[in-house]
C-alpha positions in Angstrom: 0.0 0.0 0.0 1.2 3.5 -1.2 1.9 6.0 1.5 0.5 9.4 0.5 1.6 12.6 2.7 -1.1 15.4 2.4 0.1 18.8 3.6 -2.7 21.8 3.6 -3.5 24.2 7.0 -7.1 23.7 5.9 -8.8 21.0 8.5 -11.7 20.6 5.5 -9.3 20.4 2.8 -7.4 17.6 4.6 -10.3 15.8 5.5 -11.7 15.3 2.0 -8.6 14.7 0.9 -7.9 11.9 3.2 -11.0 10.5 2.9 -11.0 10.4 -0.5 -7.6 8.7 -0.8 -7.8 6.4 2.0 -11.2 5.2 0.3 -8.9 4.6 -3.3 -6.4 2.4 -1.3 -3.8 4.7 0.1 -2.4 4.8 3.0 -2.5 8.7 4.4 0.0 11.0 6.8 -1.4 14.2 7.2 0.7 17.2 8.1 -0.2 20.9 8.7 2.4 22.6 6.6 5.6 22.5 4.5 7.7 22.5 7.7 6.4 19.6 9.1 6.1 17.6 5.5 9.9 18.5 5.1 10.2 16.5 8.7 8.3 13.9 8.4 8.9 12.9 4.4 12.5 12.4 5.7 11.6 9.8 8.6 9.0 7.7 6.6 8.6 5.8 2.7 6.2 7.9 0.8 5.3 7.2 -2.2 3.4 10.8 -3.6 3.3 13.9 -1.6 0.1 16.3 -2.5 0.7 19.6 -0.8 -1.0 23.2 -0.7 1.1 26.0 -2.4 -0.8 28.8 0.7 0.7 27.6 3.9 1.9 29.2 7.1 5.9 28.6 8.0 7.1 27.1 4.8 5.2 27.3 2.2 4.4 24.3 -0.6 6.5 26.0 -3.0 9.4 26.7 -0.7 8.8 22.7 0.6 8.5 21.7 -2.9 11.9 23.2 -3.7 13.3 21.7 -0.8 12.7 18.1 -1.9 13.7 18.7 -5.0 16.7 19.7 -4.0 17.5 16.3 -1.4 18.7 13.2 -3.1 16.8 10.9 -0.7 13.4 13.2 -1.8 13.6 14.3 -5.1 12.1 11.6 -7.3 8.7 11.9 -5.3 6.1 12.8 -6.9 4.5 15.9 -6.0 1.3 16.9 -6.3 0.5 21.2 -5.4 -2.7 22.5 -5.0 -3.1 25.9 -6.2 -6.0 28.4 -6.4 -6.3 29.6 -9.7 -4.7 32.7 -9.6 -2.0 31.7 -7.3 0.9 33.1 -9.2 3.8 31.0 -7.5 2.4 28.1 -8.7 1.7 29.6 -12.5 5.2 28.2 -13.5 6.2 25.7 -10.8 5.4 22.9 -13.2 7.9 24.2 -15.6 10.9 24.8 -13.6 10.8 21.7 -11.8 10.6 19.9 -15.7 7.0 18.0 -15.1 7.7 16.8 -11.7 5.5 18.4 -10.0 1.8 18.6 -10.8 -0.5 21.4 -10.8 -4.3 20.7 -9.1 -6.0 23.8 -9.3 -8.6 24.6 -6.2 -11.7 23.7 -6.2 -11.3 19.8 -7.6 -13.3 16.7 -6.9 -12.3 14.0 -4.2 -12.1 12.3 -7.8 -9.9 14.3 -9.7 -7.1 14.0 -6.8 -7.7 10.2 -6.6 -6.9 10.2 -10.4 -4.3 12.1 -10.5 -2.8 10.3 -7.4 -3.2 6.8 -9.1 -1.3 8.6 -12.5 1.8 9.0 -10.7 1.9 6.3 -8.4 3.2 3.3 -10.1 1.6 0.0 -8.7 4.8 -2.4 -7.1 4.6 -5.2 -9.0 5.8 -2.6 -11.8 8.7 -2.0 -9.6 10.1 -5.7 -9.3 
């Protein structure tokens, strides 16, 4: 089972999300921002990290960066989610050459499960 860290300091935001994950067959660590993904992606095997650009202390950019940065982090996928105008995530997607994905606020439960299930790859792909 995948292990999918959700970062967003919106209690609502990281319900649905969980729920709706958790429901598709991932395993869920929630965290309330960048800060405390950076921590805990370090002490645990994730396998996506989806991941609010608009968060207090360090923000999902800034995080995003970060992990892209560490060898140990940067071939995890990364999910942000953006509002639509949200200008620091307008070319994220391009600097960081398609590593990161762009999910622009408001989406369906649905659209993050599918795009979570795109860039996972399954295990028995791995062996």
């Amino acid at each position: 089972m995948t292990t999918i860290m959700l970062a967003d300091d919106d209690p609502v935001a990281l319900d649905s999300a969980a729920q709706a994950l958790t429901e598709a067959g991932f395993r869920v660590v929630r965290v309330e921002d960048g800060q405390q993904a950076l921590q805990e992606v370090l002490s645990r095997k994730v396998g996506l990290i989806v991941m609010d650009v608009s968060m207090p202390q360090v923000n999902g950019v800034e995080a995003c960066h970060c992990l892209k940065a560490m060898p140990k982090t940067s071939k995890i996928p990364v999910i942000l989610t953006a509002n639509k105008k949200d200008p620091a995530a307008r070319t994220l997607a391009e600097r960081t050459h398609g590593s990161v994905r762009i999910l622009r606020k408001p989406f369906t439960p649905q659209e993050l499960v599918s795009v979570a299930k795109q860039l996972v790859k399954p295990k028995s792909l791995l062996l």
